[in-house]
PLY file of the C-alpha trace (Angstrom):
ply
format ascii 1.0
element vertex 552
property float x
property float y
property float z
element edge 551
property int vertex1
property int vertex2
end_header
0.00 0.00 0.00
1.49 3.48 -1.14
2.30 5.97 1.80
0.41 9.59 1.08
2.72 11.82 0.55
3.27 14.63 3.84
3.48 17.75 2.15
4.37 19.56 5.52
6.99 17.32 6.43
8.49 17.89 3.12
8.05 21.28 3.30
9.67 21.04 6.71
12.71 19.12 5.56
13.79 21.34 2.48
13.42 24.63 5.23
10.65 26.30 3.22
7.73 27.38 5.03
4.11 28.20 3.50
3.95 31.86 4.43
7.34 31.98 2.43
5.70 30.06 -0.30
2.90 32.34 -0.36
5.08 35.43 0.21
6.87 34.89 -3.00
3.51 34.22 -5.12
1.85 37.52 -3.93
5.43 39.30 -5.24
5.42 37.58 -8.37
1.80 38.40 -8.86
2.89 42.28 -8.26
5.76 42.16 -10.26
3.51 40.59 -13.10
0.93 43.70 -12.44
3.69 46.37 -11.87
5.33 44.85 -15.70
1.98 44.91 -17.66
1.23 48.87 -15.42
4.42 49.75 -17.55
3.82 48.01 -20.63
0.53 50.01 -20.68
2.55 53.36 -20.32
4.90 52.52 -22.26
2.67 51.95 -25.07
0.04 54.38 -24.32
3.77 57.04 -24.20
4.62 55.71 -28.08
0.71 56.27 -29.28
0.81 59.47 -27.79
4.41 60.83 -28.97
2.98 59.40 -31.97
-0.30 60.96 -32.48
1.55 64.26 -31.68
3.94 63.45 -34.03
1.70 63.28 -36.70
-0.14 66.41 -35.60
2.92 68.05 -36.12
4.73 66.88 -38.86
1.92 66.06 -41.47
-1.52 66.76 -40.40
-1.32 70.59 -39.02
0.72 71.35 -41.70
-1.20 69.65 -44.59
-3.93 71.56 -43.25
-2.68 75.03 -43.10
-1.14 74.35 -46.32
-4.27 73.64 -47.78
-6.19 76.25 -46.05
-3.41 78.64 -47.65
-3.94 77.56 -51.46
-7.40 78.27 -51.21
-6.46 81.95 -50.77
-4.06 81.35 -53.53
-1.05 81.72 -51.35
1.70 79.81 -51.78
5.46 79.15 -52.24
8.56 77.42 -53.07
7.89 73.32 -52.72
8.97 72.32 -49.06
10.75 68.66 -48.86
9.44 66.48 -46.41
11.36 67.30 -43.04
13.49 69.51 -43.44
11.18 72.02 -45.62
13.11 74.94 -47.92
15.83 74.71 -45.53
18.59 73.38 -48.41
16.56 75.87 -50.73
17.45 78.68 -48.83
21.15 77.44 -47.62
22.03 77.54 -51.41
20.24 80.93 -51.45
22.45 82.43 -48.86
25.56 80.99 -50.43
25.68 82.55 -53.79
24.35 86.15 -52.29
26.79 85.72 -49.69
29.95 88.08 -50.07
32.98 86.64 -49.38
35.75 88.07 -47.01
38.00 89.30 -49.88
35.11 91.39 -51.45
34.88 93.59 -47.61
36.19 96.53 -47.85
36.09 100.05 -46.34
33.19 101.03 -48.70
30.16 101.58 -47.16
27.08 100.58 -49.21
23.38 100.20 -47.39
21.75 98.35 -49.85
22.45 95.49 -47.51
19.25 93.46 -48.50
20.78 90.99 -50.88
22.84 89.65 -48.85
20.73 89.38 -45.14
17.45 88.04 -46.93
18.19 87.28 -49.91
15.41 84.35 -50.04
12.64 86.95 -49.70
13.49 89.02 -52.91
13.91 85.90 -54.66
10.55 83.92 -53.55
8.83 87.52 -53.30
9.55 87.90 -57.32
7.92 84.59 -58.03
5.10 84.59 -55.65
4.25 88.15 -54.67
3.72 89.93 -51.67
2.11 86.88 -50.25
3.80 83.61 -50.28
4.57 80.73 -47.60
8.08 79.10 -46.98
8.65 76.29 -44.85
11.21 75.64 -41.88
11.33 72.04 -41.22
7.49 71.52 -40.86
6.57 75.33 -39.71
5.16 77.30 -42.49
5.39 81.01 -42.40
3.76 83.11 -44.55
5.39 86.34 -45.44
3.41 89.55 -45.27
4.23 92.47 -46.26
1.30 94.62 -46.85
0.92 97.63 -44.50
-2.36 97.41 -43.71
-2.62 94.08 -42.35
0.18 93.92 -40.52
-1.48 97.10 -38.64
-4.25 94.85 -37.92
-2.17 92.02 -36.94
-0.59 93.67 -34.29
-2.93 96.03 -33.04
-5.71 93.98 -32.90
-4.25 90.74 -31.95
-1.77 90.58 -29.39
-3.20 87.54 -26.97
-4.19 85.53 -30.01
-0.72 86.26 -32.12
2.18 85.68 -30.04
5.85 83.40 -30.24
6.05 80.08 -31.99
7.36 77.01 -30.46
10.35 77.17 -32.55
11.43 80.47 -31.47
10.85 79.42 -27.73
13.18 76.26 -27.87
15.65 78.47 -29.63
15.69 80.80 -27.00
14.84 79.38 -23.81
18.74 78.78 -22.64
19.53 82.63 -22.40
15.82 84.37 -22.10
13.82 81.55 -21.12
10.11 82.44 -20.91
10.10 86.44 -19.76
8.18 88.72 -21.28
9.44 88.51 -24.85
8.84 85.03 -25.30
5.64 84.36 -23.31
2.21 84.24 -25.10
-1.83 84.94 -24.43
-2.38 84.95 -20.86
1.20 84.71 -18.89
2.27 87.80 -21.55
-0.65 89.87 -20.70
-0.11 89.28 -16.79
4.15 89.92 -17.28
3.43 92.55 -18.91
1.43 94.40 -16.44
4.06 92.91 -13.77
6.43 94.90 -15.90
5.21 98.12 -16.76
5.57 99.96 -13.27
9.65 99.53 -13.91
9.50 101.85 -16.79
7.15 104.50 -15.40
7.54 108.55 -15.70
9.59 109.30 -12.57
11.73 105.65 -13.27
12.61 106.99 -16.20
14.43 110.37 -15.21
16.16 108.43 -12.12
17.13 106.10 -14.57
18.68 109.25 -16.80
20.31 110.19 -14.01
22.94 107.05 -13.73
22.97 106.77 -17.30
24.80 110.32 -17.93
26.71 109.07 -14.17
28.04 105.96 -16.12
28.55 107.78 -20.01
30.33 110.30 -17.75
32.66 108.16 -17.14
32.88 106.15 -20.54
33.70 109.69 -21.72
36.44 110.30 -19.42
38.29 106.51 -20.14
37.94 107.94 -23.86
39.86 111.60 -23.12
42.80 109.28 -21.62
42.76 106.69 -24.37
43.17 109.54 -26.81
45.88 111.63 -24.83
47.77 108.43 -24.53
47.93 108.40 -28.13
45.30 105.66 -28.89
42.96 107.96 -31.74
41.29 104.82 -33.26
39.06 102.87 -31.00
36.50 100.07 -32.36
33.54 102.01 -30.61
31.04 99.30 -31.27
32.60 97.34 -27.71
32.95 100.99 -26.04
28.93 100.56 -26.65
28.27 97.22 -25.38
30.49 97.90 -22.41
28.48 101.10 -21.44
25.54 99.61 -21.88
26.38 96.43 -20.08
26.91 98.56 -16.94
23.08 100.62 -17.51
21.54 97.73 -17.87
23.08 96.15 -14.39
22.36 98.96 -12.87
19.10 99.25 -13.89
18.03 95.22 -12.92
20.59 95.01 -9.83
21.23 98.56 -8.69
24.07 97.74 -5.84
24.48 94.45 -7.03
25.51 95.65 -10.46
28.98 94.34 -10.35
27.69 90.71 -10.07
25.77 91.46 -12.93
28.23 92.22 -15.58
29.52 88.63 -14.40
25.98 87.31 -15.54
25.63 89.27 -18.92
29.36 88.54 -19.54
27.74 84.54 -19.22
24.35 85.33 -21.28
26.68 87.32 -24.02
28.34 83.75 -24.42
25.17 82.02 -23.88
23.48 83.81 -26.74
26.22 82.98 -29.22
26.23 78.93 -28.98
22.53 79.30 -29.17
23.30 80.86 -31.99
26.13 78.47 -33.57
23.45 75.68 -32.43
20.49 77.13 -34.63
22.48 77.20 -37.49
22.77 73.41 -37.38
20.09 71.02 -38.97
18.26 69.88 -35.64
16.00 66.82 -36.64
13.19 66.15 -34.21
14.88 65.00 -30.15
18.23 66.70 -31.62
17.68 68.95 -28.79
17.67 66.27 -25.70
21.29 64.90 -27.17
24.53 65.30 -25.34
26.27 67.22 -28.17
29.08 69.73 -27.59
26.59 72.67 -27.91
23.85 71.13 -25.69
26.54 70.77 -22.84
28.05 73.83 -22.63
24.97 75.28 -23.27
23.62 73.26 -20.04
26.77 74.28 -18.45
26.39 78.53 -19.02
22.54 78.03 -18.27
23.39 76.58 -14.85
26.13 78.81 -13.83
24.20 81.82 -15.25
21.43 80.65 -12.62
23.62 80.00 -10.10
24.83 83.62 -9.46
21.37 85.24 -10.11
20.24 83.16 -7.38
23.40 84.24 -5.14
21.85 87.76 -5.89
18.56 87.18 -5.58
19.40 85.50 -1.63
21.08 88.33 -1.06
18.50 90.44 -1.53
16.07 88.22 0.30
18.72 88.07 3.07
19.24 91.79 3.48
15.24 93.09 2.70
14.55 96.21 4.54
11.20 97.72 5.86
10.09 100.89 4.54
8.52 103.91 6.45
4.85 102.25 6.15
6.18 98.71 7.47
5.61 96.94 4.26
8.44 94.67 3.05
10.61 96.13 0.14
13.36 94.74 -1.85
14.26 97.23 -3.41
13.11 99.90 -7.00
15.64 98.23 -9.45
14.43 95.82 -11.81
14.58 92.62 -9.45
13.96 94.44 -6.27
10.32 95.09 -7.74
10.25 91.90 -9.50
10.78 90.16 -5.69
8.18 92.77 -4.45
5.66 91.16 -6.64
6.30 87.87 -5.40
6.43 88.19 -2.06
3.13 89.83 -2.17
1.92 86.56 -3.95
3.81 84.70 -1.17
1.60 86.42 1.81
-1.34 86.32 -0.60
-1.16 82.21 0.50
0.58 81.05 -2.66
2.22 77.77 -2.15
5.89 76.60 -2.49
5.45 75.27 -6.18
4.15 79.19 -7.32
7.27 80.27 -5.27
9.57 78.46 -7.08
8.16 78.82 -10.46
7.95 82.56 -9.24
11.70 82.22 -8.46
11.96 81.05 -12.42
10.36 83.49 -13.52
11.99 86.01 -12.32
15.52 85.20 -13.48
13.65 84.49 -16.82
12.73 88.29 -16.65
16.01 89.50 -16.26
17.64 87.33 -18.52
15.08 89.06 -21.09
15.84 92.50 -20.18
19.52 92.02 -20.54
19.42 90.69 -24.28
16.47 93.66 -24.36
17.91 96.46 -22.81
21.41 95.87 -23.64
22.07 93.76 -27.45
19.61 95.83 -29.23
20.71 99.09 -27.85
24.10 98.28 -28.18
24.11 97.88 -31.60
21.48 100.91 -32.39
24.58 103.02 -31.05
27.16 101.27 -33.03
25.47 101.81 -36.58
24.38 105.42 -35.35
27.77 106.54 -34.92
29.14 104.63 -37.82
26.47 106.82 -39.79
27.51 109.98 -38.42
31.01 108.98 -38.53
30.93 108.66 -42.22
28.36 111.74 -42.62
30.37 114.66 -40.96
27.84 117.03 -41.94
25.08 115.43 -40.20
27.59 115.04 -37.24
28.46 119.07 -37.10
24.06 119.46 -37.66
23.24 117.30 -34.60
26.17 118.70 -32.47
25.14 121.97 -32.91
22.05 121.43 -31.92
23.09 119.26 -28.64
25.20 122.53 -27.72
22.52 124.83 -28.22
19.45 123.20 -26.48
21.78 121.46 -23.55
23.93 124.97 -23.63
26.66 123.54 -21.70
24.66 122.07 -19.01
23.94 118.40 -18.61
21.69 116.64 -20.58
18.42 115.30 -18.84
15.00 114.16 -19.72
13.98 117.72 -20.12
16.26 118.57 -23.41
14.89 115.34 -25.25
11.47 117.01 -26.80
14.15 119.76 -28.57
16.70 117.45 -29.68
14.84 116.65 -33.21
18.18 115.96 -35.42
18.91 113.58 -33.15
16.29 111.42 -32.78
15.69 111.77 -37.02
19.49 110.37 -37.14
18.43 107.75 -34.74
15.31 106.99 -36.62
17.11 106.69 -39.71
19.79 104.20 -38.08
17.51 102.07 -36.97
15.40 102.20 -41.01
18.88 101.13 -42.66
20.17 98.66 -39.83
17.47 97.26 -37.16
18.71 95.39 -34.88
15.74 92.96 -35.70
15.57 92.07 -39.07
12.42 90.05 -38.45
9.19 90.36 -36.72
7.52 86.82 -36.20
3.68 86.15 -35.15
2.27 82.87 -34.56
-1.44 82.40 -35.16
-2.38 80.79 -31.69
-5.99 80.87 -32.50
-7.52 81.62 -36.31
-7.49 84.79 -37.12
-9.06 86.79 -39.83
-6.88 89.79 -41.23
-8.60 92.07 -44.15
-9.54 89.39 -46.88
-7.07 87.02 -45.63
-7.51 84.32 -43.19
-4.73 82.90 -40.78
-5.07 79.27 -39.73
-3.85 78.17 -36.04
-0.21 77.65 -35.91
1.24 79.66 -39.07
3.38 81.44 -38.27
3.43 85.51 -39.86
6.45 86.93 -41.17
7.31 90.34 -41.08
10.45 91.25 -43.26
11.46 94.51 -41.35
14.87 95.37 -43.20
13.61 94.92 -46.54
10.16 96.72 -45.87
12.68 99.88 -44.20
14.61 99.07 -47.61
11.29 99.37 -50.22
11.55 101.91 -52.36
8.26 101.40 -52.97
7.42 102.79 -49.28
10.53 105.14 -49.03
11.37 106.34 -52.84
14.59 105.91 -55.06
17.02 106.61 -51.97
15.64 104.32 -49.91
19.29 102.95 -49.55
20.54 106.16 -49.02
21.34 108.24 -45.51
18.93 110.59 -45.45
17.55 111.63 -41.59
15.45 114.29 -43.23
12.96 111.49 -44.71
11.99 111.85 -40.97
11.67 115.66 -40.67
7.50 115.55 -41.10
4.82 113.33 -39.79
4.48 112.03 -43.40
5.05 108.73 -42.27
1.95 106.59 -42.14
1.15 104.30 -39.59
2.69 101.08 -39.99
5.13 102.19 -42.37
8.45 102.43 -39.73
7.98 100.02 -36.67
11.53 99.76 -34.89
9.69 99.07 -31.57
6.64 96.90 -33.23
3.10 98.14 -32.20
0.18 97.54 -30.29
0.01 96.10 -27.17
2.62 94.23 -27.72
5.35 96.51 -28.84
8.33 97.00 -27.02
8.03 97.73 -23.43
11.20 99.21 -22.55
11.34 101.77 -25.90
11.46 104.95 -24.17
14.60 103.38 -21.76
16.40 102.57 -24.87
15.31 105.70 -26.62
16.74 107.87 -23.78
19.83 105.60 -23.54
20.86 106.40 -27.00
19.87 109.87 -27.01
22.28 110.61 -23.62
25.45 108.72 -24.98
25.08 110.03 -28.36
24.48 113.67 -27.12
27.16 113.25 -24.84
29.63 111.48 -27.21
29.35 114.01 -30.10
29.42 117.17 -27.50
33.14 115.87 -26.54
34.47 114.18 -29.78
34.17 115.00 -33.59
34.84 111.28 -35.43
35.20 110.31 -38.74
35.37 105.92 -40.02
38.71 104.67 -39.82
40.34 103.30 -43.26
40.33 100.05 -41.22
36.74 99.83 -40.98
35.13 97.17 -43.25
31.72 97.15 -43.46
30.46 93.52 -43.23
26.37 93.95 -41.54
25.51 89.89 -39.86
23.21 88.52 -38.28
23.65 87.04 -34.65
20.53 86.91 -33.60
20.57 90.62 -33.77
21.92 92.60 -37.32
25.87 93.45 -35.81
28.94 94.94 -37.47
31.11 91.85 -38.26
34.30 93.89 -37.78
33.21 95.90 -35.33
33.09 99.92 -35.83
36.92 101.40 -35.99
36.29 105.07 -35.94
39.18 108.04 -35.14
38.12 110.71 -31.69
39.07 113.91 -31.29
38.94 115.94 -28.78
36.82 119.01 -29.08
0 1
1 2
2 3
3 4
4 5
5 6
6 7
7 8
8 9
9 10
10 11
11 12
12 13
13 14
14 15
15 16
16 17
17 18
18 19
19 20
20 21
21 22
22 23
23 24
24 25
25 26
26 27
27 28
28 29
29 30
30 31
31 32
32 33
33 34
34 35
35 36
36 37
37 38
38 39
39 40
40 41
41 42
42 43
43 44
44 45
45 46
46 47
47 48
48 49
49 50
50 51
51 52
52 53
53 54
54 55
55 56
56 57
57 58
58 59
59 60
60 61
61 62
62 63
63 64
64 65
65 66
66 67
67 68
68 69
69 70
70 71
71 72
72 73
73 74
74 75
75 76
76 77
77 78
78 79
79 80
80 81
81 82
82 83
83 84
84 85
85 86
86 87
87 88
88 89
89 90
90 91
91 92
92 93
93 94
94 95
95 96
96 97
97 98
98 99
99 100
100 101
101 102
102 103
103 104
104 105
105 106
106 107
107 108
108 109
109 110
110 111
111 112
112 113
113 114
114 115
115 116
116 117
117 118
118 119
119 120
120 121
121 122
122 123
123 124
124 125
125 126
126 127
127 128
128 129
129 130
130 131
131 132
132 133
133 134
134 135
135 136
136 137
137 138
138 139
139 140
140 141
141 142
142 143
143 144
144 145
145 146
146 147
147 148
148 149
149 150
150 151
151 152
152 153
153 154
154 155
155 156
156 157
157 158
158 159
159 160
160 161
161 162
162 163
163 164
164 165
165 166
166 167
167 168
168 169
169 170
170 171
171 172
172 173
173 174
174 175
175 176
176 177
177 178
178 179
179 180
180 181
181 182
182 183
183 184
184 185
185 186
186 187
187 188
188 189
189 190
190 191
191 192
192 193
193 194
194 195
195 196
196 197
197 198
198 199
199 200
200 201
201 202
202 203
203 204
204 205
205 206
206 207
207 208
208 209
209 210
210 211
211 212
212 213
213 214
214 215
215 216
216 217
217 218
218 219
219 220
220 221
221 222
222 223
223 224
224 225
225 226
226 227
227 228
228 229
229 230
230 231
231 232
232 233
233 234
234 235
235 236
236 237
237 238
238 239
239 240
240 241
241 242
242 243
243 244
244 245
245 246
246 247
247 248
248 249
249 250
250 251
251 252
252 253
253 254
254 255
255 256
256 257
257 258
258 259
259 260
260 261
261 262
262 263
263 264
264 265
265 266
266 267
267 268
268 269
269 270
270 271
271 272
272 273
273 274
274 275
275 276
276 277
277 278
278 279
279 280
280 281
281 282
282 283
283 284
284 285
285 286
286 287
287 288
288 289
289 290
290 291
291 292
292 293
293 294
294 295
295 296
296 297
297 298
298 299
299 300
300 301
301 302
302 303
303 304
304 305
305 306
306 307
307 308
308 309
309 310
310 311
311 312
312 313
313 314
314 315
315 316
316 317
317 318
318 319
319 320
320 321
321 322
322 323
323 324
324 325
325 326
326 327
327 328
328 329
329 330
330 331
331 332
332 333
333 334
334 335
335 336
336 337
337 338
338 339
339 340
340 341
341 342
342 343
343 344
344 345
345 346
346 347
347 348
348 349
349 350
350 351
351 352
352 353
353 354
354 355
355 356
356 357
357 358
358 359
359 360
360 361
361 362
362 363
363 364
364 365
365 366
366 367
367 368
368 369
369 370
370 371
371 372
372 373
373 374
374 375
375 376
376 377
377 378
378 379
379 380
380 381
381 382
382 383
383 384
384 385
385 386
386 387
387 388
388 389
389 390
390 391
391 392
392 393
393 394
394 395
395 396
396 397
397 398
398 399
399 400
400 401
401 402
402 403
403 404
404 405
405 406
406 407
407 408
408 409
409 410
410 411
411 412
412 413
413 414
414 415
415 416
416 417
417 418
418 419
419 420
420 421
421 422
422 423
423 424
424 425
425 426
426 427
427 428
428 429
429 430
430 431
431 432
432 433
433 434
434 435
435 436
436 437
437 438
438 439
439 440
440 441
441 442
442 443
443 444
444 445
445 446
446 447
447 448
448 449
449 450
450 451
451 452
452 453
453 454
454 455
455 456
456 457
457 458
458 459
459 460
460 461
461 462
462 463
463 464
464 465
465 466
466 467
467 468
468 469
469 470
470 471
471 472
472 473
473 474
474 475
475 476
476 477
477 478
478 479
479 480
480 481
481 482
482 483
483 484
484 485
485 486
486 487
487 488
488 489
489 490
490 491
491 492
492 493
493 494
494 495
495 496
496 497
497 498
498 499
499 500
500 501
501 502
502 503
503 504
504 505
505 506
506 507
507 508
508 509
509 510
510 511
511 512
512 513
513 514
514 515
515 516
516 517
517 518
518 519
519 520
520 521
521 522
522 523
523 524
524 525
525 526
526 527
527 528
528 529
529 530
530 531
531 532
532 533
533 534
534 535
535 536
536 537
537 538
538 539
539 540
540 541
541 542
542 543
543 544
544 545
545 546
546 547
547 548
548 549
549 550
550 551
């Protein structure tokens, strides 16, 4: 007769016990739930990278290009990808003049060779027509009327593209210049108290303080026998140290350290750009992406040393509220810690925190790139234009009449701000102005699908001698003598709602150094200067500007 077996005792024998047993099936049972849980993700991850990758790549744009050729817009063929990106690389290399061809000669029919795709495509397809950058279409407009509409009319449903935020999220981030719809409309009322009336004649006040001073470095360079000075990074130093005075008052010297960072920053974004990026490109450990990580993080790094320091020294003003101070990021920290008390929670506070760097990263490339190179070509214009130079210093000496120059001079300085008018019609320091449909919109007889992007050829509209006559090429302040100029037809600082919130800063910025500059020095362009206008990210003088002082 066969002995039943004794499951216990074997169990018993071997050392295993049941709860062990049982132990081990309830694990495996998790592990089998916790592997199909991430199967699920996984797979629910690829259809949804997937559907968005189809939205993106073929079915918004097959539907905006459609939407397009019913208006009878259109353009050169985009190939799939990558768009009229080789069309307009083999563009750029015939019109592009080589190094041997620079000279001294100063020509401003500079057009050709900055965009020369647009007169090309704008020959075959009009003043309408649609170009593609990998899978983004933009639609060039040109027409005056419209693009008064546009950005009058529509600045929460018309704002940046995703394409312009990836490529500039490393040194601006999302501030004000970059943000869209809602988060612009509440920056920009964050903003605007910064640039108010009585801001802006303290702020006049350390801007003569620091050109003072620019001036005086300048009297030594020239009695020490230096007469030719590349005044282009005279410009970008001086305005450097307005600008971190203006966003970090005391701190200001920690500042330069920052902008000296962002100036770096801005230029391997710009190398980067220039390279085909194919769609992830941007999450790869390349050479650019790492030492673009790298400046990012150190750039952060000593804004929040400042920005602790602040927070560590706050003081109390005379009605007990909290203040951290009327520069830039002292109101900027204001805001927030009203938010704070308000019963916001530590997530808002550090996306606050964010934010706020993001803001003065902004103002930096803002206040200080654009206006640095307004004053560059300004003086290179009057610098090569000695009569203009004698007109405008004559009428610095008799309006300011020896005394110095404040906010109260700038309504009677008109030569000046013609000259700087016309400066920024031949060379704006954006050649560009993009839109992005973020809603449809309906402009005139056109209409704008979601997610096409508008694109507004400043230079060669400034250029047109269509809008500005035969010498539209030509120097020639005095186009800018009369209000004949109708609206929409010269937009330096955009318009609308959405136009440039810090234009009367920069406009008094240039005014001061340029009054102050020409009151002290005559000039005249250096036979080393070669003219050579590029584009990094904003329209610079390759060589810089070599121009010879004297002493008046």
């Amino acid at each position: 007769m066969t002995t039943p077996l004794n499951y216990r005792k074997i169990i018993h024998c071997i050392g295993v016990s049941r709860e062990y047993i049982i132990l081990n099936t309830i694990v495996a049972a998790l592990m089998a739930v916790l592997l199909l849980i991430l199967i699920i993700v996984f797979l629910t991850l690829v259809v949804g990278v997937a559907r968005s990758a189809m939205s993106i790549y073929w079915l918004t744009p097959r539907r905006i290009k459609k939407a397009m050729e019913r208006q009878g817009v259109c353009g050169p063929t985009p190939k799939f990808l990558v768009g009229n990106i080789p069309d307009m690389d083999a563009i750029f290399a015939m019109a592009k003049p080589k190094d041997s061809d620079v000279d001294s000669t100063i020509s401003h029919d500079i057009v050709g060779h900055l965009l020369p795709h647009y007169l090309l495509w704008s020959k075959q397809f009009g003043k309408r027509f649609i170009f593609w950058i990998g899978r983004e279409p933009r639609m060039c407009l040109t027409e005056i009327n419209l693009i008064r509409e546009l950005l009058m009319k529509h600045s929460t449903t018309a704002g940046r593209s995703w394409m312009q935020r990836q490529g500039t999220k490393h040194f601006i981030g999302e501030g004000l210049l970059m943000a869209n719809g809602a988060d612009w409309h509440n920056q920009r009322h964050l903003v605007a108290p910064v640039f108010s009336g009585d801001k802006l004649k303290r702020y006049a006040q350390f801007m003569v303080e620091l050109t003072e001073k620019m001036m005086r470095d300048l009297e030594s360079a020239v009695r020490g026998g230096q007469t030719e000075l590349e005044i282009g990074q005279c410009m970008t130093q001086l305005t450097a140290d307005i600008i971190s005075r203006f966003e970090f008052g005391s701190s200001h010297a920690k500042g330069k350290q920052i902008f000296h960072l962002l100036e770096v920053l801005q230029d391997r974004c710009a190398e980067s750009s220039r390279h085909f990026c194919f769609p992830g490109s941007r999450f790869f450990p390349s050479k650019y992406n790492r030492e673009i990580s790298s400046l990012k993080m150190e750039t952060e790094r000593l804004l929040m040393e400042i920005i602790q320091s602040r927070r560590e020294s706050v003081e109390a003003v005379q009605d007990g509220n909290t203040s951290y101070g009327d520069d830039l990021l002292g109101m900027l920290l204001n805001e927030m810690h009203k938010k704070k008390v308000g019963g916001a929670g530590g997530s808002d506070f550090n996306v606050c925190l964010q934010l706020i760097m993001d803001e003065c990263k902004t103002f930096f490339f803002a206040g200080h790139e654009t206006t640095a190179v307004l004053l560059a070509w300004t003086i290179m214009l009057l610098a090569s234009n000695p009569s203009w130079q004698q007109k405008v210093r004559e009428e610095v000496v008799r309006v300011c009449g020896g005394q110095p120059i404040g906010t109260g001079h700038f309504p009677k300085l008109s030569l000046l701000s013609m000259v700087i008018n016309e400066s920024m019609r031949l060379y704006p320091p954006a050649l560009i102005l993009p839109r992005m449909a973020l809603e449809d919109i309906k402009l005139g007889d056109l209409f704008i699908p979601k997610g096409l992007s508008v694109w507004i050829p400043v230079l060669a509209f400034n250029h047109s001698e269509e809008l500005w006559g035969e010498d539209a090429d030509d120097f020639n302040p005095g186009r800018f003598s009369s209000e004949s100029c109708s609206p929409g037809k010269f937009t330096p600082f955009a318009m609308g709602p959405r136009n440039c919130i810090g234009q009367s800063f920069a406009m008094i910025e240039a005014k001061i150094i340029l009054a102050m500059l020409i009151s002290r020095f005559s000039f005249t362009i250096s036979e080393n200067y070669r003219h050579a206008p590029v584009v990094v990210l904003t329209l610079k003088p390759k060589y810089g500007v070599q121009v010879c002082l004297k002493p008046l």
